[in-house]
C-alpha positions in Angstrom: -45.6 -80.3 -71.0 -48.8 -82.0 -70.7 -49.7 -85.2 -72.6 -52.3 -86.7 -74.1 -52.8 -89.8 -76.3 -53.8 -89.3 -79.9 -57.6 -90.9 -80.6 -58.1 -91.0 -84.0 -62.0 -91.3 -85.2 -61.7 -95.1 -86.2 -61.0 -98.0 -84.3 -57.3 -98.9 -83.0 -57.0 -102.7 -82.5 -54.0 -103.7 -79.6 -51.5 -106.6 -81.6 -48.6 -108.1 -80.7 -45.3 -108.7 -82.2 -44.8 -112.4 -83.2 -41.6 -112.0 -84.8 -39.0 -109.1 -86.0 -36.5 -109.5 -89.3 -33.7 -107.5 -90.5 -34.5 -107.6 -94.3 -32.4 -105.3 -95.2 -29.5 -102.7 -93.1 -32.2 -100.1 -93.2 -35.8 -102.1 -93.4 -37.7 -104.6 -90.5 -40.1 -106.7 -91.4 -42.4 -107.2 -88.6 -45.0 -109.9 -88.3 -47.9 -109.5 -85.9 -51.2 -111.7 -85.1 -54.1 -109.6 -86.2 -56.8 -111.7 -85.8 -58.9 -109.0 -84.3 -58.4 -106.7 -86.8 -61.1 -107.2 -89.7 -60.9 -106.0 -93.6 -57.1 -107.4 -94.5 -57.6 -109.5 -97.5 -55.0 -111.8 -99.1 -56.3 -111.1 -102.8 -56.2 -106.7 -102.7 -52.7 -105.8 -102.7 -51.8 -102.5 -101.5 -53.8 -102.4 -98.8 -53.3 -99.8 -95.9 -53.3 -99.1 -92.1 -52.4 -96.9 -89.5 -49.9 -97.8 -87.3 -49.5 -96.3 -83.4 -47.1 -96.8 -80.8 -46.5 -95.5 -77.3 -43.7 -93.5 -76.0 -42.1 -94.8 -72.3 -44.8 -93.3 -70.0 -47.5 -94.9 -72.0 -49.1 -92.1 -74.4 -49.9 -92.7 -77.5 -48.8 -91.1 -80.5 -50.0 -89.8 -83.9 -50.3 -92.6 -86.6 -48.7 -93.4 -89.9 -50.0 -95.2 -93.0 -47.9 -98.3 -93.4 -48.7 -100.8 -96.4 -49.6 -104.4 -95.5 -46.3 -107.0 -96.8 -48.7 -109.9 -97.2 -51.5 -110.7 -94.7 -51.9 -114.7 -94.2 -55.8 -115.6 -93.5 -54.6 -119.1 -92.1 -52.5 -118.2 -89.5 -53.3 -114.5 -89.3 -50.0 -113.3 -89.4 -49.7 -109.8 -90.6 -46.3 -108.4 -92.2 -45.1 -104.6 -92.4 -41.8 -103.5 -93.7 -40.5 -100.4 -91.6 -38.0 -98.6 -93.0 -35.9 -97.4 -90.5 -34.4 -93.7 -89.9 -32.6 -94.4 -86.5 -34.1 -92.3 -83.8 -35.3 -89.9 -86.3 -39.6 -90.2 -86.0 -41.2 -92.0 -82.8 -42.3 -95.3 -84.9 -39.0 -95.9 -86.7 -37.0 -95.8 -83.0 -39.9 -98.2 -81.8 -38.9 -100.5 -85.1 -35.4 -100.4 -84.9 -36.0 -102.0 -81.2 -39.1 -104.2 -81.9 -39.1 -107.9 -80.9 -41.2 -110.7 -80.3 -43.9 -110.4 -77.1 -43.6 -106.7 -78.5 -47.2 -104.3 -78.1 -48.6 -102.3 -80.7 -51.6 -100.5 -82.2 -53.1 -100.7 -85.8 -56.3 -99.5 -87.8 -57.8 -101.9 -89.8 -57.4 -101.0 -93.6 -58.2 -97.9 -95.2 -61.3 -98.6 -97.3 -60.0 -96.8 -100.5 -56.7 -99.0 -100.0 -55.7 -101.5 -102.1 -55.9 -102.8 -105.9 -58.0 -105.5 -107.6 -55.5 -107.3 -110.0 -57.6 -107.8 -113.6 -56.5 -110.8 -115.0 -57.6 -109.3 -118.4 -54.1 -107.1 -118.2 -51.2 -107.7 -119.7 -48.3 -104.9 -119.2 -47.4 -104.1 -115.8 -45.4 -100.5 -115.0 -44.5 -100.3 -111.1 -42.4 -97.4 -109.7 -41.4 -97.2 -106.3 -39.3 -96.1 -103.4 -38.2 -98.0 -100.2 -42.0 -96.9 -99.1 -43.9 -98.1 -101.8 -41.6 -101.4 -102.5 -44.0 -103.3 -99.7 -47.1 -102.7 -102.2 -45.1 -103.3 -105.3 -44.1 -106.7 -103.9 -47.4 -107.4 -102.8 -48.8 -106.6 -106.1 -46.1 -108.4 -108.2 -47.2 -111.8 -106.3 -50.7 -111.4 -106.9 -50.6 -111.7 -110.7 -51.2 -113.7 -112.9 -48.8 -116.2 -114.6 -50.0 -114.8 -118.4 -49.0 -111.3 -116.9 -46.1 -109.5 -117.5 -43.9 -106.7 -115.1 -41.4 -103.8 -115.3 -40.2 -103.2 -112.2 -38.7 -100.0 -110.9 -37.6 -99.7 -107.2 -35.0 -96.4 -106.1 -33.0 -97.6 -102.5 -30.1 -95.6 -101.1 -27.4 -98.2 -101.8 -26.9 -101.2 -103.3 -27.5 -103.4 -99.8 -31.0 -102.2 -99.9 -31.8 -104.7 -102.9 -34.2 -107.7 -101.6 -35.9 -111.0 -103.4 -39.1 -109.9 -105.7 -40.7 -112.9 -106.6 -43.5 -113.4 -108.6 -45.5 -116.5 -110.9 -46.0 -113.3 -113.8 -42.7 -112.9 -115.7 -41.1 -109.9 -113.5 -37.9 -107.7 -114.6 -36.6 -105.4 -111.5 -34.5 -102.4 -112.2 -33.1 -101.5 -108.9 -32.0 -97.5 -109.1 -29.1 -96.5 -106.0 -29.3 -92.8 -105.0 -25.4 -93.0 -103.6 -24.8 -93.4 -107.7 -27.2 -90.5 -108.2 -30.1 -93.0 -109.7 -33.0 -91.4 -109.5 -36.9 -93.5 -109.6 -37.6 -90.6 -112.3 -35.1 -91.5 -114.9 -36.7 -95.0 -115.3 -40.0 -93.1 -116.4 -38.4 -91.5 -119.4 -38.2 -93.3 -122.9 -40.2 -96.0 -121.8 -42.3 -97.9 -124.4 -45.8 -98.6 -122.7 -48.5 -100.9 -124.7 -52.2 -99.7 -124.6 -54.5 -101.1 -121.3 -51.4 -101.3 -119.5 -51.6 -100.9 -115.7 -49.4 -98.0 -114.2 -48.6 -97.9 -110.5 -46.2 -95.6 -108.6 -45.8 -95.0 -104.8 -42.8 -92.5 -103.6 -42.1 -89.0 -102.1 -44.7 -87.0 -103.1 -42.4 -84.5 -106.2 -40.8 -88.0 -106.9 -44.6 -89.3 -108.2 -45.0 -85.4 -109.8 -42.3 -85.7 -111.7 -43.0 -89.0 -113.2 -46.4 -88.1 -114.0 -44.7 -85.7 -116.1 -43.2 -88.1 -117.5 -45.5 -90.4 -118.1 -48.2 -87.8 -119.9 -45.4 -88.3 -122.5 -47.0 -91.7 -123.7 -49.7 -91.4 -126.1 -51.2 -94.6 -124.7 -51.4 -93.4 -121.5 -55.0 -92.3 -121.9 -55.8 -96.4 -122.6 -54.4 -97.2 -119.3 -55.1 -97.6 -115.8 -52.8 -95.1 -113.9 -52.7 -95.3 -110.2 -50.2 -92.5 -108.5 -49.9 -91.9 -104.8 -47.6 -89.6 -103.2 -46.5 -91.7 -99.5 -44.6 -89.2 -98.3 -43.2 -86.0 -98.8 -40.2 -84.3 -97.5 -41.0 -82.1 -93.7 -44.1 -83.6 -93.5 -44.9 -85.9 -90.9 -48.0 -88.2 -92.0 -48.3 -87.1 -95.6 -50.5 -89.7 -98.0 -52.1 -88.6 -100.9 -55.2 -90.7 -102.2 -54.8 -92.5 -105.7 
């Protein structure tokens, strides 16, 4: 079979890995010096890129999105979580063997990425899988001390749980699907105040489903509701837009 490497219609900037941590059994943080790599900004949680890697005689394959952990301006030191499916998907075998002096390829950030925190809100409502828990961290450090979060993050199992942190007063519900918790249960009954921000990133019926949900609330027409399917089950790059 003939190959070819995939050349997307955007820039794809070479980095290299500076470091490689097991957060988690099934998640890798991996840090990289992107200093080439222009629009990553500190201050717009939820930002995303393309990442590429090459397979063992060099080619390039097709891209996924990946959201940025926390991008440090300083030093610039770029962190993605990977979570990791074994040798199931070309990127998550390249993961699960990354180290430092390690080579690979990234976009800079998608323009219609990312969310500007309003310090004018009060009520935070962030739902997510092991996909979306990158962002939701990201966004949960980024606010403001007067602001307040409900947290909602489904893992497979109970050793998936890792440190959220945040200045804003936080409260994490971790949901295990090995005890058959589901991210959509959290959206039901829930109590949300008026100009609350919503925000929910996970297999693409998952979100569905808690839209459902959430048209339940009679304040939701006073909020801000962001929704994004990142992936969806036997597709291979699926994103939807907010």
């Amino acid at each position: 079979m003939n190959k070819a490497d995939v050349n997307p219609p955007y820039d794809v900037f070479s980095v290299t890995v500076k470091k490689a941590t097991l957060i988690t059994p099934l998640l890798k943080r991996i840090t990289v010096d992107a200093q080439n790599v222009s629009g990553l900004r500190p201050d717009l949680p939820g930002q995303y890129i393309k990442v590429f890697v090459r397979d063992s005689d060099g080619f390039r394959h097709a891209g996924r999105a990946y959201t940025v952990r926390r991008f440090n301006p300083r030093t610039s030191e770029l962190e993605l979580d990977f979570v990791l499916h074994g040798e199931e998907g070309n990127i998550s075998r390249w993961a699960s063997r990354a180290e430092s002096g390690d080579i690979l390829e990234i976009s800079r950030p998608n323009a219609r990425s990312g969310i500007s925190i309003n310090p004018e809100i009060r009520n935070y409502f962030l739902f997510a899988d092991e996909t979306g828990l990158p962002a939701v961290s990201a966004i949960v450090e980024a606010l403001p001390t007067t602001a307040e979060a409900r947290v909602f993050i489904e893992i497979a199992n109970a050793e998936e749980m890792q440190s959220v942190s945040a200045e804003a007063a936080i409260s994490v519900r971790w949901l295990c699907r090995e005890l058959g918790e589901i991210l959509v249960d959290a959206a039901k009954d829930l109590s949300i105040p008026s100009g609350s921000l919503v925000w929910v990133a996970a297999e693409s019926g998952q979100v569905s489903a808690i839209r459902t949900e959430l048209k339940k609330q009679q304040s939701l027409e006073t909020c801000a509701v962001h929704a994004s399917g990142y992936w969806k089950k036997g597709v291979a790059d699926h994103r939807e837009p907010d």
